[in-house]
C-alpha positions in Angstrom: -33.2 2.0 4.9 -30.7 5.2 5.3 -27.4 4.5 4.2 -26.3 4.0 8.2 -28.6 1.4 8.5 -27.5 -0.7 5.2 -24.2 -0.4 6.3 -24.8 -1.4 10.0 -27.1 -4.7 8.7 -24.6 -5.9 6.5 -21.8 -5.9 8.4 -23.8 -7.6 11.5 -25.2 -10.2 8.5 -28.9 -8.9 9.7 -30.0 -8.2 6.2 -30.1 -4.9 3.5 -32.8 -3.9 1.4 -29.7 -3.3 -1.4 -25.5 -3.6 -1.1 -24.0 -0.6 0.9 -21.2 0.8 -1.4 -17.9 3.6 -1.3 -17.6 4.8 -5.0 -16.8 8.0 -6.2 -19.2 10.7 -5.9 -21.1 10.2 -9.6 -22.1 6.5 -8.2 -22.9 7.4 -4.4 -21.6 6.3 -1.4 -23.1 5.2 2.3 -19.9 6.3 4.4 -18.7 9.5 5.6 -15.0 9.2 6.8 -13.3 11.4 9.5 -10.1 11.7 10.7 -8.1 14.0 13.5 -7.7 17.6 12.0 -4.0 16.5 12.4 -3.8 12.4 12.8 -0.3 10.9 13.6 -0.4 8.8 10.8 -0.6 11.9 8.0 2.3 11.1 5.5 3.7 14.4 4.5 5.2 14.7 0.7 8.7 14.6 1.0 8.8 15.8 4.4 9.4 14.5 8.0 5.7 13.4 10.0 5.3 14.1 13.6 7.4 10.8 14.9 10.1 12.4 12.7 10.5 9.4 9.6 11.1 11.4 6.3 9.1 10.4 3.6 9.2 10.5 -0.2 6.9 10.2 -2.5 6.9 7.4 -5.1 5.5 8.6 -8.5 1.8 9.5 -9.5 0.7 7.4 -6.0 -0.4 9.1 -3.0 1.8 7.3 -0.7 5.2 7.1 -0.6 7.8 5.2 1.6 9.8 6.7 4.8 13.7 7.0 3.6 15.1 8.1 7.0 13.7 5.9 10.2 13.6 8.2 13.2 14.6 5.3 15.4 17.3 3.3 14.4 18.6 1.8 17.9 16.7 1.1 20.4 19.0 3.4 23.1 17.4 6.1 21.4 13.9 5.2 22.3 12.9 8.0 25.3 14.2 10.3 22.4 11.5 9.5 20.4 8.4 12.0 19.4 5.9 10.6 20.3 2.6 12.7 19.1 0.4 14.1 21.6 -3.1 12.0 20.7 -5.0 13.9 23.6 -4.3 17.6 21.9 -7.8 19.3 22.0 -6.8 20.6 18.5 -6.7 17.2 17.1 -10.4 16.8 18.2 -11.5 20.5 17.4 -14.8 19.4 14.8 -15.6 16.1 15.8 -18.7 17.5 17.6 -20.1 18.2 14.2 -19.5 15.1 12.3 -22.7 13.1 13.4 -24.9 16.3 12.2 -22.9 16.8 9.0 -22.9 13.2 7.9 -27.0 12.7 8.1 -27.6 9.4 7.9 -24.4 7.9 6.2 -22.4 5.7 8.2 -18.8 7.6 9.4 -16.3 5.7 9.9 -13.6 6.8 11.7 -9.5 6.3 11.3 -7.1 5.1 13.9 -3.2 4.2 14.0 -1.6 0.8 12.5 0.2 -1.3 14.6 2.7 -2.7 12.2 3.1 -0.3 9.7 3.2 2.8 12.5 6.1 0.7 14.1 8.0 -0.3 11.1 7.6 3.1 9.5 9.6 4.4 13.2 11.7 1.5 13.3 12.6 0.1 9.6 11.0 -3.3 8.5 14.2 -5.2 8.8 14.9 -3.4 12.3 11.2 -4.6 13.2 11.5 -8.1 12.1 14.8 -8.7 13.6 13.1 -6.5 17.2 10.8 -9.8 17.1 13.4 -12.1 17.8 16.3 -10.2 19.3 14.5 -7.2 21.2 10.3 -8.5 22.0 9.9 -6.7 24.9 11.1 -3.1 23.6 9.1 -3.9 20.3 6.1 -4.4 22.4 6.4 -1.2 24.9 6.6 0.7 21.1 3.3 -1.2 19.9 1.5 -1.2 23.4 2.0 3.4 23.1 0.4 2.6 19.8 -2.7 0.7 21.4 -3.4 3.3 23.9 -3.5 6.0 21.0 -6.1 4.1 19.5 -8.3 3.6 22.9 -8.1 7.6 23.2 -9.4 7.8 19.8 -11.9 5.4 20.0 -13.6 6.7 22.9 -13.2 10.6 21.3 -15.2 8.9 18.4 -17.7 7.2 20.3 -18.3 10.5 22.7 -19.2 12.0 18.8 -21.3 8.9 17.7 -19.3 7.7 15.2 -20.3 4.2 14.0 -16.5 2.5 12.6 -13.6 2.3 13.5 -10.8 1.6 10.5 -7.0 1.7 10.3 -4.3 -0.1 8.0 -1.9 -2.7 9.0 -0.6 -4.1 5.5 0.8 -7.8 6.7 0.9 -9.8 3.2 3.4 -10.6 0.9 2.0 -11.5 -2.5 2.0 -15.4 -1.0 2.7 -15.0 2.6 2.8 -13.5 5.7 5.3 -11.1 6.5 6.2 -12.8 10.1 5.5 -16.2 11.0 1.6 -16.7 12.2 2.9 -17.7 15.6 4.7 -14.6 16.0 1.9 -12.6 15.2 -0.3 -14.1 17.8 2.7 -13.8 20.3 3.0 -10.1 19.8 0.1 -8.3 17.9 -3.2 -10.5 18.0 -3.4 -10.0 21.9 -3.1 -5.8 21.2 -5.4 -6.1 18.0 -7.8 -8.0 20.8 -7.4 -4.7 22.3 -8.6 -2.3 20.4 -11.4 -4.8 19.2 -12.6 -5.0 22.3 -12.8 -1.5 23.4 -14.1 -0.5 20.1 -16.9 -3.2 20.6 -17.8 -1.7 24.1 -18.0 2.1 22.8 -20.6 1.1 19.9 -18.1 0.8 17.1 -17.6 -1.6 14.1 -14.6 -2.4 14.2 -12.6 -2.0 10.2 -9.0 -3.0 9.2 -7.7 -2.8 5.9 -4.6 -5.8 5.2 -3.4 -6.4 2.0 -0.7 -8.8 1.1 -1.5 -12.6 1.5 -3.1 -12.7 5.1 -5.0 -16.2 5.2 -2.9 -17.5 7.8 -4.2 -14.5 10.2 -7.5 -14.1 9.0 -9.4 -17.2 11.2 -7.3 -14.7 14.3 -9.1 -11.9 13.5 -12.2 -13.4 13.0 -11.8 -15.0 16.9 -10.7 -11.8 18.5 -14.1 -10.0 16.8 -13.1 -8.6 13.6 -16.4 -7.3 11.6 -15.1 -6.1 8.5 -11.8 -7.0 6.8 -10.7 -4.6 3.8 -8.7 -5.7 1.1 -7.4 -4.0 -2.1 -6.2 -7.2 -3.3 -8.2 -11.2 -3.4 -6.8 -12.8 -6.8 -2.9 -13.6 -5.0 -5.7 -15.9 -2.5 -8.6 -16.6 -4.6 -12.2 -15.4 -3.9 -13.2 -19.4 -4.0 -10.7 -19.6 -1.2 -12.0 -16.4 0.6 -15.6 -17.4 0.2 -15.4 -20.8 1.4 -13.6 -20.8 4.6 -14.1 -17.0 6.1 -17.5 -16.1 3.9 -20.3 -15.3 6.1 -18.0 -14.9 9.4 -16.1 -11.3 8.3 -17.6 -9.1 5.8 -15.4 -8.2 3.0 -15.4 -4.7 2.2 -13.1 -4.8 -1.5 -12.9 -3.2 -5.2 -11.8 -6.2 -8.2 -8.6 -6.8 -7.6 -6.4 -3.9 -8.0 -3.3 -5.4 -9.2 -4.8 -7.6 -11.6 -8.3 -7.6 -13.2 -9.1 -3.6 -12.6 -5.5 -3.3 -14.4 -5.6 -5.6 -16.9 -8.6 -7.1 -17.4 -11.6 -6.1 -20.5 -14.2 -4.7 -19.4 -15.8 -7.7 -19.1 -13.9 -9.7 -17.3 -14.0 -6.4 -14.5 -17.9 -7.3 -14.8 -18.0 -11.1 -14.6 -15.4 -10.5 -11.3 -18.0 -8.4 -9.6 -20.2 -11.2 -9.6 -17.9 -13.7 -8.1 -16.7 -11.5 -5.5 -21.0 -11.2 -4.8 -21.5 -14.7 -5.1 -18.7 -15.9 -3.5 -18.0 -13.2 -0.2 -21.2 -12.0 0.5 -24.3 -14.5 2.1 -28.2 -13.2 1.5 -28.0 -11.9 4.5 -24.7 -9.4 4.8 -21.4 -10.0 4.4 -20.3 -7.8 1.7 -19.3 -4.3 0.8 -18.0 -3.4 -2.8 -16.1 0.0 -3.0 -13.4 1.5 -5.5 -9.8 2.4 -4.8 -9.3 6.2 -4.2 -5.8 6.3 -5.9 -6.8 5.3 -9.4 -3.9 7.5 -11.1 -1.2 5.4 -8.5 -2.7 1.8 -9.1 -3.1 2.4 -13.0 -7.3 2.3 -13.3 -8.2 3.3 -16.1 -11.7 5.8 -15.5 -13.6 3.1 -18.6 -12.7 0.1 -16.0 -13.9 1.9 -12.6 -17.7 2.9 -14.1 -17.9 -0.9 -15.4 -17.1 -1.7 -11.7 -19.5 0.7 -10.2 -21.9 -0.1 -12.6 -22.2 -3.9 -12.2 -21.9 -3.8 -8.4 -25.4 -0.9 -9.2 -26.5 -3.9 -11.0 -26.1 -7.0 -8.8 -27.7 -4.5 -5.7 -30.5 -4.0 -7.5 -31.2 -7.8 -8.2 -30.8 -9.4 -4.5 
């Protein structure tokens, strides 16, 4: 099977001659990612992005955290920069990415709908926008969704096979909003996107960290194929496994707070066969990759070869 294919049966639970898998380039990896020559989600080092939020950087990471909110009253809203998502240039090589990507799967990257709004907004301005200002919080989110049905169908019209952007809604133990106000506001817009990336041929990606049980059955419902996750020890994997194994595919390192950190060797080892065990079924459901920030999350390179290695290891045994 090419590595499109592997991909593409595992996340539709159709079956895999082997585990598809994102690692760094010594190990091999089945996805090619693209994004707009300039996407309106870039976060500039210590400078101010297109919708005008400063950022600074936060140590050795490769994020960093806006310190000035372009928008911090709502009477300034029709002052707000909003990025032109139709500008040719943004689009300028997507014709080549299907020919330059052989037969890996490409996955391509969109714009969040809670972290794009809180990084405009501020999160306590967001929150409190739930309760005290819904329908302006939703004419912000709702410019948001049509940016990502433009992209979409630019990366359909290239043959791209995923679609993937980051909405980070956990706390280490919770959700960030209340579950109901989640599916007042954003499930119906995720349902969205979901939906129009399932009519242009797209697998449809999101990456959520944070505790996000409470949300995850929701996702699942509205067509969610593959659910990303840095993080699975602040839930459990038994947890995971049990009640969403089989319906999502998980698409995770080990834990990056906790075992890749701290853990031996071993334990990293013995955690890449639960996360097998447990997440994925015979048939699909499960992608293992590594975390692409190494320095920032505090990997060291020992504990990300026993990772790579072991996941080599189980792949070559189903």
């Amino acid at each position: 099977m090419t590595s499109r294919e592997v991909v593409s049966r595992t996340v539709k639970f159709q079956g895999a001659d082997r585990l598809p898998i994102d690692f760094p380039e010594k190990y091999g990896n089945d996805f090619m990612f693209v994004d707009m020559t300039s996407s309106p989600e870039l976060r500039p080092h210590n400078q101010r992005d297109e919708w005008g939020a400063l950022w600074e950087n936060i140590g050795v990471s490769n994020l960093g955290e806006v310190k000035d909110f372009p928008l911090k009253s709502w009477s300034d809203f029709e002052k707000l920069n909003i990025p032109n998502i139709k500008d040719p240039k943004r689009w300028k090589d997507i014709d080549t990415v299907r020919e330059r990507a052989a037969d890996k799967f490409v996955l391509g990257f969109g714009i969040s709908l809670y972290e794009r709004v809180h990084f405009i907004r501020g999160l306590e301005n967001t929150w409190a926008d739930i309760y005290d200002a819904p329908g302006k919080l939703e004419k912000l989110i709702n410019i948001l969704v049509e940016m990502n049905l433009y992209a979409i169908e630019k990366y359909a019209d290239a043959c791209i096979d995923g679609y993937i952007f980051a909405d980070d809604w956990g706390l280490q133990d919770k959700l960030m909003i209340s579950p109901q106000k989640w599916r007042e506001i954003w499930k119906p817009k995720y349902e969205k996107v979901i939906k129009a990336a399932h009519d242009a041929g797209l697998l449809m990606f999101l990456h959520s960290c944070g505790y996000i049980v409470d949300i995850l059955d929701d996702f699942i419902e509205i067509g969610l194929d593959v659910i990303q996750m840095d993080q699975q020890e602040n839930m459990g994997l038994e947890l995971l496994g049990e009640r969403f194994g089989g319906r999502v595919t998980f698409y995770n390192p080990v834990d990056i707070q906790n075992t890749m950190v701290y853990g031996s060797l071993e334990d990293i080892r013995v955690y890449c066969r639960k996360m097998a065990k447990l997440l994925g079924r015979p048939n699909g459901g499960f992608i293992p990759k590594w975390y692409s920030d190494p320095v920032g999350a505090g990997h060291r390179q020992e504990a990300i070869y026993a990772m790579c290695e072991e996941f080599l290891k189980i792949s070559k045994n189903l």
